[in-house]
PAZAPA-4460 file (N, C-alpha, C; in steps of 0.05 Angstrom, whole numbers, plus 32768, in hexadecimal, padded with zeros to 4 digits):
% residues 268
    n_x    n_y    n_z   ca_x   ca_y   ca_z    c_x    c_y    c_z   seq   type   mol
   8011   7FE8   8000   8000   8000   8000   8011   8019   8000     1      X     A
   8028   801C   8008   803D   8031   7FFF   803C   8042   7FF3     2      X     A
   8045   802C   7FDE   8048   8036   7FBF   8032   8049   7FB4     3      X     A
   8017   8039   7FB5   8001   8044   7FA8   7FFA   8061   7FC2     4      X     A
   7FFD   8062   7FD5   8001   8076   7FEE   8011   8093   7FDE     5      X     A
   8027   808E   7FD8   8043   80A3   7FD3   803B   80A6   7FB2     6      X     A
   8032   8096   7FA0   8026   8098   7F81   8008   80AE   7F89     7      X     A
   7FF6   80AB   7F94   7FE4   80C0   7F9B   7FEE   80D4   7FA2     8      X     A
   8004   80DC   7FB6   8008   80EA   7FC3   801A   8100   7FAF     9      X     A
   8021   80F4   7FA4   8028   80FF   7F83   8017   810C   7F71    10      X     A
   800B   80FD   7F67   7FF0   80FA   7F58   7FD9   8125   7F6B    11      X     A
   7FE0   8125   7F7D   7FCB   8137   7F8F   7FE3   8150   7F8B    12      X     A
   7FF6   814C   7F8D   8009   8166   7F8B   800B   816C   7F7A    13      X     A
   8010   815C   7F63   8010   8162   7F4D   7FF4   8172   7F3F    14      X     A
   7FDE   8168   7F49   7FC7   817C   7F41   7FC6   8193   7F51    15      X     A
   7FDD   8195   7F71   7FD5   81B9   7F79   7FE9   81C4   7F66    16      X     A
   8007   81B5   7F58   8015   81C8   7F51   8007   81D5   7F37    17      X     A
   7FFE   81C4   7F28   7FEB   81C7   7F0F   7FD6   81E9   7F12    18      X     A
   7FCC   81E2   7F24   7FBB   81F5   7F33   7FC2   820F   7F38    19      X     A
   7FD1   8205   7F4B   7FE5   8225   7F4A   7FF6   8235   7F37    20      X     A
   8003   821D   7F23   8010   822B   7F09   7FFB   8237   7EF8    21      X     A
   7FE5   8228   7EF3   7FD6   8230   7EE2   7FC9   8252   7EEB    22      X     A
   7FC5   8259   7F0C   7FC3   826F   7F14   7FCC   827F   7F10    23      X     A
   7FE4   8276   7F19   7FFA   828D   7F0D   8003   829C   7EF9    24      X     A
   8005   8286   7EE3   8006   8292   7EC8   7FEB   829B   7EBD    25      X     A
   7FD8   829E   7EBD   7FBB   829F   7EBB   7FBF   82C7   7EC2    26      X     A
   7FBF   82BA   7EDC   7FC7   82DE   7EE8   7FD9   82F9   7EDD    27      X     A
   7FF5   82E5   7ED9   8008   82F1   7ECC   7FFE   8300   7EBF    28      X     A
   7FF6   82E6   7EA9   7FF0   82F9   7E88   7FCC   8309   7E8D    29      X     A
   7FCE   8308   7EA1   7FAE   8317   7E9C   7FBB   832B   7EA1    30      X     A
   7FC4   8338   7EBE   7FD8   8350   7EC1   7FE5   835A   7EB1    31      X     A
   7FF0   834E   7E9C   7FF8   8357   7E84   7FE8   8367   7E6F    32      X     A
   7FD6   834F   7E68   7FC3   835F   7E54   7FB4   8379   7E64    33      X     A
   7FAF   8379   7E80   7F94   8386   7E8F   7FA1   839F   7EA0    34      X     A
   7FC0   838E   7EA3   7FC2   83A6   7EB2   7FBE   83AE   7EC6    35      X     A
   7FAC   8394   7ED4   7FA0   839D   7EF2   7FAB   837D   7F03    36      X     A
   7FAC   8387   7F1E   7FB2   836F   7F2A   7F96   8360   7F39    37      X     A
   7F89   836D   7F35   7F68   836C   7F3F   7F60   834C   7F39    38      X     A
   7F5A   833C   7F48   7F58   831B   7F34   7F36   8329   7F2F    39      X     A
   7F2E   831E   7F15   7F15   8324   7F0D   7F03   8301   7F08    40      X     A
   7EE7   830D   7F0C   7ED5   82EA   7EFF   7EE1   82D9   7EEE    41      X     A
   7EE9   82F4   7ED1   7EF0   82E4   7EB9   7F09   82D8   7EB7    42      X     A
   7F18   82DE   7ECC   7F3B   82D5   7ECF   7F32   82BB   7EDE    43      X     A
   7F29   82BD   7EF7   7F24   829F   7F01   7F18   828A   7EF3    44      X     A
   7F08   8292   7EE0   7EFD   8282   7ECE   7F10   8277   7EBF    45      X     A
   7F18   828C   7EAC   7F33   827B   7EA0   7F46   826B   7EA9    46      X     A
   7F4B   826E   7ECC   7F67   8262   7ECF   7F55   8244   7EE3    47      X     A
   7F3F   8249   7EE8   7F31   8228   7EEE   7F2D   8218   7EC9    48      X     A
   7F23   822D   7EB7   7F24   8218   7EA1   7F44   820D   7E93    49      X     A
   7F58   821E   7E94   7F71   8217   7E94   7F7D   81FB   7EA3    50      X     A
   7F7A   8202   7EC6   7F83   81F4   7ED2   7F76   81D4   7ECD    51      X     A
   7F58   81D7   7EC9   7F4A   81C2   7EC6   7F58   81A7   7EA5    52      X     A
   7F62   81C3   7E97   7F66   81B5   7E82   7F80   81A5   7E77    53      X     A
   7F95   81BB   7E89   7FAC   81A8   7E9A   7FAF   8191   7EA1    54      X     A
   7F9B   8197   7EB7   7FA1   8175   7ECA   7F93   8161   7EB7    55      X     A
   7F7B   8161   7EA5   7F73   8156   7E97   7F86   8141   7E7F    56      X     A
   7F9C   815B   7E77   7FAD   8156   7E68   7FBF   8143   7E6F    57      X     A
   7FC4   8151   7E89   7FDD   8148   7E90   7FDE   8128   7E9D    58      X     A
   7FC5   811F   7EA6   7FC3   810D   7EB8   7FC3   80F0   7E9F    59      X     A
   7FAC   8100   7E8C   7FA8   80ED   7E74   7FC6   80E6   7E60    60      X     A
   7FD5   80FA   7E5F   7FDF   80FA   7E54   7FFF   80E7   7E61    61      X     A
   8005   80E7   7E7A   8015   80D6   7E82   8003   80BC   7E8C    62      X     A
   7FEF   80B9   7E7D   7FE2   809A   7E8A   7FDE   80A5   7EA2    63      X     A
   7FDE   80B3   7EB4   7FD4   80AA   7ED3   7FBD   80A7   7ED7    64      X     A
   7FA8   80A7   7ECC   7F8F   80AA   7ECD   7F87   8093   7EB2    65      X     A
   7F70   8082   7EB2   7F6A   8077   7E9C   7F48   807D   7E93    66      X     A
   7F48   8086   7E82   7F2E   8084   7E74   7F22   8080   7E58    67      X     A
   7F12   8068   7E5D   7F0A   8051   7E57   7EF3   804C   7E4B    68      X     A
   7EE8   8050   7E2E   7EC9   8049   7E25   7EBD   802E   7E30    69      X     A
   7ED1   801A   7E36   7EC7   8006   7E47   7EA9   8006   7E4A    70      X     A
   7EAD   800E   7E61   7E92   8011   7E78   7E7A   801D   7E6C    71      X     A
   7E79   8031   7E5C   7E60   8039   7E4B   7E5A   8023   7E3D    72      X     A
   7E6B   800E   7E32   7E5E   7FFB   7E26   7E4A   7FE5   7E2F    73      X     A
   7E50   7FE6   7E51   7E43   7FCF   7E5E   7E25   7FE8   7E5F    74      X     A
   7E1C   7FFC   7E59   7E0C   800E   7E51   7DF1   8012   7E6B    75      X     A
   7E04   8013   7E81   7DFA   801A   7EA2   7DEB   8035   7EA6    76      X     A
   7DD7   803A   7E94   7DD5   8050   7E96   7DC8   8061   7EAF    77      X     A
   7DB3   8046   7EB9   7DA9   8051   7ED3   7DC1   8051   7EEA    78      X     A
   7DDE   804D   7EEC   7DEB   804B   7EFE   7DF1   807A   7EEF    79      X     A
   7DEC   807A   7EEC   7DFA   809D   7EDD   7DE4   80A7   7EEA    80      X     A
   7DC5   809C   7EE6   7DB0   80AD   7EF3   7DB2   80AE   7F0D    81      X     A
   7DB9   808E   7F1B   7DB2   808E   7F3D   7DC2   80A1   7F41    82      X     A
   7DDF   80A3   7F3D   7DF4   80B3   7F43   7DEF   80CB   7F44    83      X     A
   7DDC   80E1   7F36   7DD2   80F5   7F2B   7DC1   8100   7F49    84      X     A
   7DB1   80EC   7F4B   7D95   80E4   7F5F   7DA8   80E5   7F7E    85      X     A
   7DB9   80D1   7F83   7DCF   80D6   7F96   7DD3   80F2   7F9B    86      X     A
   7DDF   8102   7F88   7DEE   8118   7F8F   7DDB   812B   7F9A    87      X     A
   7DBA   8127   7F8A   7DA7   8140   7F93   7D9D   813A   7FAA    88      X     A
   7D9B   811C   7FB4   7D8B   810F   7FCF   7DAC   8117   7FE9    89      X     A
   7DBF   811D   7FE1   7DD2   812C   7FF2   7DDB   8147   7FF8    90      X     A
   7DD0   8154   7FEE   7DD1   8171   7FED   7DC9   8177   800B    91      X     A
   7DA9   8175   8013   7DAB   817E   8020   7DAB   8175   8042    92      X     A
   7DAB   815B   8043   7DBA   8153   8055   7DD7   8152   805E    93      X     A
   7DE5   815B   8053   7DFD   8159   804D   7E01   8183   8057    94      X     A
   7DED   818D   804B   7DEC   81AF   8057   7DE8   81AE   8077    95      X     A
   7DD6   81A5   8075   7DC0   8197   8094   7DE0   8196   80B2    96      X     A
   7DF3   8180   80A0   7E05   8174   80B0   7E1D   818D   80B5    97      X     A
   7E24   819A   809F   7E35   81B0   809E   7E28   81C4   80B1    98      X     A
   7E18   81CA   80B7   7E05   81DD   80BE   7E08   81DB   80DC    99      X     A
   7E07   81C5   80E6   7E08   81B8   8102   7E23   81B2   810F   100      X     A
   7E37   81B2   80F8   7E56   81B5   8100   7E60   81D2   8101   101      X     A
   7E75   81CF   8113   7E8C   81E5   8121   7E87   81F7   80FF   102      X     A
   7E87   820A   8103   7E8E   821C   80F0   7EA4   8215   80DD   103      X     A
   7EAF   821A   80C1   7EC5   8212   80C1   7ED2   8230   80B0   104      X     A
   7EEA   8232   80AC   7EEF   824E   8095   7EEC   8247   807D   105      X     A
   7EE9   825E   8073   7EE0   8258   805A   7EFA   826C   8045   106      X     A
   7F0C   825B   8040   7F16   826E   8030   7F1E   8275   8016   107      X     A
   7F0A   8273   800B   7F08   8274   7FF1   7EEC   8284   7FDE   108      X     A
   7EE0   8284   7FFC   7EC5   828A   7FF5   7EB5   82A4   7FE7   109      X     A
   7ECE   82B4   7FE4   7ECB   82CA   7FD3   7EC9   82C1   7FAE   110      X     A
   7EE2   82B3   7FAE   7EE0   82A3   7F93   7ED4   8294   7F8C   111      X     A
   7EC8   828B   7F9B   7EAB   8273   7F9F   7E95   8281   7F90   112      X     A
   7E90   828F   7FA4   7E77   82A8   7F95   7E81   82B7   7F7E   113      X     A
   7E98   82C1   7F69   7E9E   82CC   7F59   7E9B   82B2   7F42   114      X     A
   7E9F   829E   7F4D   7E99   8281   7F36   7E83   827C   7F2E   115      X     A
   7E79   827C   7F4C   7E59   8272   7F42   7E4E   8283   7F3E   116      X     A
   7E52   829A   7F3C   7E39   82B7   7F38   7E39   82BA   7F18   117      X     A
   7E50   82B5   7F06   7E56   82B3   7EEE   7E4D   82A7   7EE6   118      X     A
   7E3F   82AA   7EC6   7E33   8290   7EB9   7E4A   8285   7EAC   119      X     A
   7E68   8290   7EAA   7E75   8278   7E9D   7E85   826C   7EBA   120      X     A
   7E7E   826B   7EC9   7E8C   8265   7EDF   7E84   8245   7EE4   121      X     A
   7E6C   823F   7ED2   7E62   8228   7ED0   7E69   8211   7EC3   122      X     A
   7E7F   8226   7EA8   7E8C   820B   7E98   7EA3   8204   7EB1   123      X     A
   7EB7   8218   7EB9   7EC0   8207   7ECF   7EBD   81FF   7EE6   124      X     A
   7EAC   81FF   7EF8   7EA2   81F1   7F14   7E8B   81DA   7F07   125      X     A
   7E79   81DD   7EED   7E61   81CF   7EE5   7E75   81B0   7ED4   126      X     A
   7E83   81C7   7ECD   7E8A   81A8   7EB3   7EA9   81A1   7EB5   127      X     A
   7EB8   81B1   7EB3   7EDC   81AC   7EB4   7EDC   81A1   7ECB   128      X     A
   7ED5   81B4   7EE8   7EDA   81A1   7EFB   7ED1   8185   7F03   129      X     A
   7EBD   817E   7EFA   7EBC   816A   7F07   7ECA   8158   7EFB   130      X     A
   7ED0   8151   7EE1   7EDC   8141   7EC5   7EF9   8143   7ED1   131      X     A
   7F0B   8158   7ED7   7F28   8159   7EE2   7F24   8148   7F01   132      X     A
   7F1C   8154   7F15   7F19   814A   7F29   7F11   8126   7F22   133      X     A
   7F03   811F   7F17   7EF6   8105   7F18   7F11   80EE   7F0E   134      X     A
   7F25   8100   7EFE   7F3F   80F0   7EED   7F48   80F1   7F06   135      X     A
   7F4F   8100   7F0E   7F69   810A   7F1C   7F66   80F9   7F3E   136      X     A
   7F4A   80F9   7F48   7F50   80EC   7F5E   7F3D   80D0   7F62   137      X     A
   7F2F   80CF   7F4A   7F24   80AC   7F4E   7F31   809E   7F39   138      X     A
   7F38   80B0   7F1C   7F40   8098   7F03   7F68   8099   7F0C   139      X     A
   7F6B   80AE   7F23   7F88   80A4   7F26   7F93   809D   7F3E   140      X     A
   7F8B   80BB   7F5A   7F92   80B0   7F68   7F85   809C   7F7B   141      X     A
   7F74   8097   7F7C   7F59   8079   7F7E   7F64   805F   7F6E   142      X     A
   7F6E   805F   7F56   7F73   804B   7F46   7F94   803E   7F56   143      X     A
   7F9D   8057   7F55   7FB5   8049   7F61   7FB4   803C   7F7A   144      X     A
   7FA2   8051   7F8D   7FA5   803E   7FA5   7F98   8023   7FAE   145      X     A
   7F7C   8020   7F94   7F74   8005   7F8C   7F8B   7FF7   7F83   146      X     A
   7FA5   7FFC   7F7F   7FB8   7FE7   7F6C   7FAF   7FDE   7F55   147      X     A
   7F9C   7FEC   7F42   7F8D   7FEA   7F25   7FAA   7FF4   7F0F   148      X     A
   7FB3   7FE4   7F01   7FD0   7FF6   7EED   7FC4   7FE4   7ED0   149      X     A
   7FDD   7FE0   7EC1   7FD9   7FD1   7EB2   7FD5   7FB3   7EAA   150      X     A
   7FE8   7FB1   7EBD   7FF2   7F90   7EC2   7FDD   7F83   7EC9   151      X     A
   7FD1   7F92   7EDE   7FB3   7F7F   7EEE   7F9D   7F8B   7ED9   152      X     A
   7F98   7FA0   7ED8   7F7C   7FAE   7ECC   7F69   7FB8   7EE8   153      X     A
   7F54   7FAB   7EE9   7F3F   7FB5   7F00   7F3D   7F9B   7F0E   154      X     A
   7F4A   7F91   7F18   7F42   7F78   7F1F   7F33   7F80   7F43   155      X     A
   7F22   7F6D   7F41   7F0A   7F6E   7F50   7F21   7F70   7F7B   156      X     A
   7F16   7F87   7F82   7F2D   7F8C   7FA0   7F17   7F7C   7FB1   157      X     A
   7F20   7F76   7FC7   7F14   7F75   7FE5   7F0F   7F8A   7FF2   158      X     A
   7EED   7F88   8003   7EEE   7FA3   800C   7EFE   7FA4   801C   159      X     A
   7F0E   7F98   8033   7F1E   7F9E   8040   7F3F   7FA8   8031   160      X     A
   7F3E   7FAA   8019   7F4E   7FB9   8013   7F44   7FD3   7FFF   161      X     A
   7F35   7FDA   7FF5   7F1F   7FE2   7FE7   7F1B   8000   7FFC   162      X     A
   7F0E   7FF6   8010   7F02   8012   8024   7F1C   801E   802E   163      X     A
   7F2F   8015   8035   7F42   802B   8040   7F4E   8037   8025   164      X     A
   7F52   802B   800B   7F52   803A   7FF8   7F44   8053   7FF3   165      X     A
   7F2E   804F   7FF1   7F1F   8065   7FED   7F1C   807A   8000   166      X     A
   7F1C   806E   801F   7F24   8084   802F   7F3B   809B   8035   167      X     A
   7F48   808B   802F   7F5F   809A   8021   7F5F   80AC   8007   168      X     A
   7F55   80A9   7FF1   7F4F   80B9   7FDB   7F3D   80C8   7FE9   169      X     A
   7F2B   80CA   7FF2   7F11   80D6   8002   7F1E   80ED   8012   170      X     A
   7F36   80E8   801C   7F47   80FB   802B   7F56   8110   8017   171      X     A
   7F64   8104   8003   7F72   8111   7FF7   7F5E   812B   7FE4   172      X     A
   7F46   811F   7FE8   7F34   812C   7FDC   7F35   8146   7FDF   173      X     A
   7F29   813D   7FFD   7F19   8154   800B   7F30   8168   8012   174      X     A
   7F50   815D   8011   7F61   8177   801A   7F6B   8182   8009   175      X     A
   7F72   8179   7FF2   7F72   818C   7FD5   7F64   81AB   7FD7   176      X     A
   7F48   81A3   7FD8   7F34   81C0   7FDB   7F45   81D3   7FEA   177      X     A
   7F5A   81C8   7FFF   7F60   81DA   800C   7F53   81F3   8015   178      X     A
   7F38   81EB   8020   7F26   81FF   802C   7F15   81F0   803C   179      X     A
   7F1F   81F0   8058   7F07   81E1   806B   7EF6   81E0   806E   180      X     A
   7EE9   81F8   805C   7EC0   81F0   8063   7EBF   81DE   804D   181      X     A
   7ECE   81D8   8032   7EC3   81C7   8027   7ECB   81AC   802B   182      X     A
   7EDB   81AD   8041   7EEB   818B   8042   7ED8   8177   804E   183      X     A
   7EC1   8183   8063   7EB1   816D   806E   7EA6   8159   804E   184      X     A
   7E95   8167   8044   7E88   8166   8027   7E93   8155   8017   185      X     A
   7EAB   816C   8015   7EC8   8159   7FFE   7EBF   813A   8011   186      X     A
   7ED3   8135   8022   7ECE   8116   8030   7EC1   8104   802F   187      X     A
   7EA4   810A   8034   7E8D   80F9   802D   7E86   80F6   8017   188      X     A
   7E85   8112   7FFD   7E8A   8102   7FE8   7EA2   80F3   7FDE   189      X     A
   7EB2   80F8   7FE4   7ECC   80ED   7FD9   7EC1   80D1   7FE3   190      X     A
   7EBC   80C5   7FF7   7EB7   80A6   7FF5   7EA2   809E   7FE6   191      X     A
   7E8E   80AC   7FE2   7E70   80A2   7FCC   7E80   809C   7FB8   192      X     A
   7E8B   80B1   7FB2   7E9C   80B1   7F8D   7EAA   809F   7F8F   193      X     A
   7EC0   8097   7FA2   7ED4   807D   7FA6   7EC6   806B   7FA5   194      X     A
   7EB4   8061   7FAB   7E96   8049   7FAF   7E91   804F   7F93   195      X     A
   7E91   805F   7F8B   7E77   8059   7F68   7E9C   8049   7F58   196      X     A
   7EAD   805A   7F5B   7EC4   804F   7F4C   7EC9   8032   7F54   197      X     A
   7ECB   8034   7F5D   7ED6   8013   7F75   7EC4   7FFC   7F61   198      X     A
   7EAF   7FFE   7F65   7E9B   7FF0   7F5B   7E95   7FF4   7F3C   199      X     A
   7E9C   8008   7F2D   7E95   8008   7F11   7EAD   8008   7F04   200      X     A
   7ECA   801B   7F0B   7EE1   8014   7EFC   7EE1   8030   7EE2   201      X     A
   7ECC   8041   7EEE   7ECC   805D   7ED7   7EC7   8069   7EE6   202      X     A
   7ECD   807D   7EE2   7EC6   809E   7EEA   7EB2   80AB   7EE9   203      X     A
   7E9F   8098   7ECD   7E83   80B1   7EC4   7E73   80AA   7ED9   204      X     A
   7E68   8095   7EEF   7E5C   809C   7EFF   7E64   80B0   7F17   205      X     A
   7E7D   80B5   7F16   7E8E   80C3   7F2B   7E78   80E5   7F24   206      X     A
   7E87   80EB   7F09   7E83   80FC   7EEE   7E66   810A   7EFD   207      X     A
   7E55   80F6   7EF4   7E37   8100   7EF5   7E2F   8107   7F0D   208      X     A
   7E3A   8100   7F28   7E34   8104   7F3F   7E3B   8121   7F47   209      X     A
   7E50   8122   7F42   7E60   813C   7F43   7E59   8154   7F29   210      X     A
   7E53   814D   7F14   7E49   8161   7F01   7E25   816D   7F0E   211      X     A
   7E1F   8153   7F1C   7DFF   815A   7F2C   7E01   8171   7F40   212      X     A
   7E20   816A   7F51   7E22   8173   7F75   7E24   819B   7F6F   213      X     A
   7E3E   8198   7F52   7E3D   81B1   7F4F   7E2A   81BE   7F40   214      X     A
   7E20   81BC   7F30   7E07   81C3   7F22   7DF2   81C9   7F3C   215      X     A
   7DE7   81BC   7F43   7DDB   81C8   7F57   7DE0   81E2   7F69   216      X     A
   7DFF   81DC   7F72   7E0D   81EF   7F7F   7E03   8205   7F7A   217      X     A
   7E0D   820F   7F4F   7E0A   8228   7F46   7DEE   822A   7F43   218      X     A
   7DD7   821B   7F3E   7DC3   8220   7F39   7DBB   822F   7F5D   219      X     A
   7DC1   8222   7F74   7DB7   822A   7F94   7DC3   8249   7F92   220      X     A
   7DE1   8248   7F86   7DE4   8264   7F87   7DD7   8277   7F87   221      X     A
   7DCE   8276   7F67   7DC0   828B   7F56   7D9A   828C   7F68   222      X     A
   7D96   8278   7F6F   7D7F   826B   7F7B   7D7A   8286   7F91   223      X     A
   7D91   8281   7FA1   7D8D   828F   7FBE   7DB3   8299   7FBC   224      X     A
   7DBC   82B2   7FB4   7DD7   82B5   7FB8   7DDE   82BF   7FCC   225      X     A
   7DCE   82BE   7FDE   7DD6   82C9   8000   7DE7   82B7   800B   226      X     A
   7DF8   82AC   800A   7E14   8296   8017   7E01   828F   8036   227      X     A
   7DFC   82A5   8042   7DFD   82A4   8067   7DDF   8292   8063   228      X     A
   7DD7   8292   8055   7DBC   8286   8059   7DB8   8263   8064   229      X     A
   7DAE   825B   8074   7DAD   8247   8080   7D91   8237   807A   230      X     A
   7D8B   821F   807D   7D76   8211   806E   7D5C   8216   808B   231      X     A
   7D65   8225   8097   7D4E   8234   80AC   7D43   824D   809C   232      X     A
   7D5B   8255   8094   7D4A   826C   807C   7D39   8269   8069   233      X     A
   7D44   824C   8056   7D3B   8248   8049   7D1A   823E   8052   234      X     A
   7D1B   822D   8066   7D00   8224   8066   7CF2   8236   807D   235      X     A
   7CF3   824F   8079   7CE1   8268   8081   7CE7   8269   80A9   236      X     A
   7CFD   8257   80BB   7D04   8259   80CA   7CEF   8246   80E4   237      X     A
   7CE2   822C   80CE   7CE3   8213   80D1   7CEB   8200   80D9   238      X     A
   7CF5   81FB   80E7   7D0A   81E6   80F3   7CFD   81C1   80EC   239      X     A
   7CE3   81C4   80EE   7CD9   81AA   80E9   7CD9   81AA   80C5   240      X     A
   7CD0   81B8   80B7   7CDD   81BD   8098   7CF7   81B4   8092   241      X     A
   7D0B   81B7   80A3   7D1E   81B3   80A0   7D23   8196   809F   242      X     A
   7D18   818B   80BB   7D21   8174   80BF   7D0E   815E   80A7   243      X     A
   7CFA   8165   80A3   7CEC   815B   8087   7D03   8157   806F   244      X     A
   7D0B   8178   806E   7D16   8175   8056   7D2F   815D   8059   245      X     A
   7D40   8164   8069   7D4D   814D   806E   7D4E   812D   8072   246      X     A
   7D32   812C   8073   7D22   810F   8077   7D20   8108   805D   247      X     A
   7D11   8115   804F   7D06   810B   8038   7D21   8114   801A   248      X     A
   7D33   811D   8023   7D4D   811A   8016   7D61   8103   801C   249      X     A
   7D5C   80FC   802F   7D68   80DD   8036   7D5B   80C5   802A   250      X     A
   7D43   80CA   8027   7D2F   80BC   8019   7D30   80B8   7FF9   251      X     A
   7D3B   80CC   7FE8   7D51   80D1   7FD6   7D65   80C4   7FD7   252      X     A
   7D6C   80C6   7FE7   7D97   80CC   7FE2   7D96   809F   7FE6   253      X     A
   7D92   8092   8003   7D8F   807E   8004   7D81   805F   7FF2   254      X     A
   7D67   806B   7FE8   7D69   805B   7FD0   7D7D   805D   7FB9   255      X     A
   7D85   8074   7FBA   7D95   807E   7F9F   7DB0   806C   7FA7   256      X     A
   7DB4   806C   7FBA   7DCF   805B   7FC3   7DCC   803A   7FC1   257      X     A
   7DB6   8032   7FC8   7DAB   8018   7FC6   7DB0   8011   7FA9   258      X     A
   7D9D   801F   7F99   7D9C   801E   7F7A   7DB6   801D   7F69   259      X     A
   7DCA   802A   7F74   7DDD   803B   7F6E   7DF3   8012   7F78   260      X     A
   7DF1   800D   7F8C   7DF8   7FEA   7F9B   7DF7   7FD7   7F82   261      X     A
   7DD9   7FDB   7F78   7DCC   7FC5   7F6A   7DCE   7FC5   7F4C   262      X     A
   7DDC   7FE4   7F3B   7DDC   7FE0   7F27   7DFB   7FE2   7F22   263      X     A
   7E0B   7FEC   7F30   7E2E   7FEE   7F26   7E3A   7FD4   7F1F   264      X     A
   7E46   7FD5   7F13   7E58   7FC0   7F0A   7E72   7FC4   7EFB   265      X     A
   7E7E   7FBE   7EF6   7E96   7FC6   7EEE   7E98   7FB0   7EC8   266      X     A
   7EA5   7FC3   7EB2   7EA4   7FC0   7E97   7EB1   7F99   7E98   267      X     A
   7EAF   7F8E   7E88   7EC1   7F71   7E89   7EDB   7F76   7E79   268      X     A
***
């Protein structure tokens, strides 16, 4: 377990250095053309669709990451929907739970709101990110710590070696963001997504879960863009509304997981 340990651990730096170069130079030359040191919407936009298209490149392009028409062939389509269904039956229990934990900082949250307030802020948080993120920490660093390469292919793990895998990718997840209000989140999804990979051997259920989580995101934005707002606000300062809503979103999210059990499978 080492190996595949110090190969992730690789694999995650290598996407902050990516990240940060791509910032940098992004900035540079905007300062250049602009003249201002001011970071603006349309600069962060560019340097998340840049960065996105980097690691994309870069991951694909040295093999570390594999992707595979395979799995569309075994033609799982309801495993893309439950996944979809998953992400929206977690929203807001998953707010519910954040809500009821220690405060955490938020530091990023200015750029957060300059992303999502943009309508092109959507090709990168709606569509690049999830497609980079999905290579980069289930089709590579997840694969490796499954011990999936060439030699073997996907061959079928034990969960007792299987779950501390993914907990581990689940970790590396959530500290990438390098922003602790999103790491609870990051975590718990990071193991759903490690569970859909584990069991299917592709990414597009990863894909769809995560193209759902943020989509929503920007759509709640635009919805209600007050950040401070709490799901007490939302349900007119309700407390039993609340706990409904949370009831009957588990009621969602848990078949979707059941469903989600009963149809994955992995390509032959």
């Amino acid at each position: 377990m080492k190996k595949p340990i110090i190969s992730a651990f690789v694999y995650a730096l290598v996407f902050l250095a990516i990240q940060g170069v791509a910032g940098v130079l992004v900035h540079l030359i905007w300062q250049q053309v602009l003249g201002s040191t001011d970071i603006t919407v349309i600069e962060l936009v560019v340097s998340m669709v840049v960065f996105s298209v980097m690691v994309i490149a870069v991951f694909l392009g040295a093999r570390w990451a594999e992707v595979s028409p395979r799995w569309m062939a075994t033609k799982q389509w309801f495993v893309l929907v439950w996944a979809v269904i998953a992400a929206l039956g977690m929203i807001i229990p998953m707010t519910w739970l954040q809500e009821n934990m220690p405060e955490l900082p938020n530091w990023i949250e200015d750029q957060q709101e300059m992303l999502l307030g943009d309508y092109w802020g959507y090709l990168a948080i709606g569509l690049l990110a999830p497609l980079a993120e999905e290579i980069v920490f289930r089709g590579a660093i997840l694969r490796s710590l499954l011990g999936w390469n060439k030699t073997n292919g996907q061959q079928p793990i034990a969960n007792s070696h299987a779950f501390p895998a993914i907990i581990i990718s689940a970790l590396f997840f959530a500290l990438v963001h390098m922003n602790p209000a999103q790491m609870p989140y990051a975590f718990i999804a990071g193991l759903l997504l490690g569970w859909m990979y584990w069991r299917t051997g592709s990414i597009l259920p990863g894909m769809a879960y995560h193209w759902a989580n943020n989509s929503v995101a920007y759509i709640l934005y635009h919805a209600y863009p007050d950040q401070d707002m709490k799901l007490i606000d939302l349900f007119k300062g309700s407390e039993l509304h609340v706990y409904l809503a949370v009831f009957f979103s588990l009621l969602i999210l848990l078949p979707a997981l059941y469903q989600l059990h009963l149809w994955m499978k992995r390509a032959a």
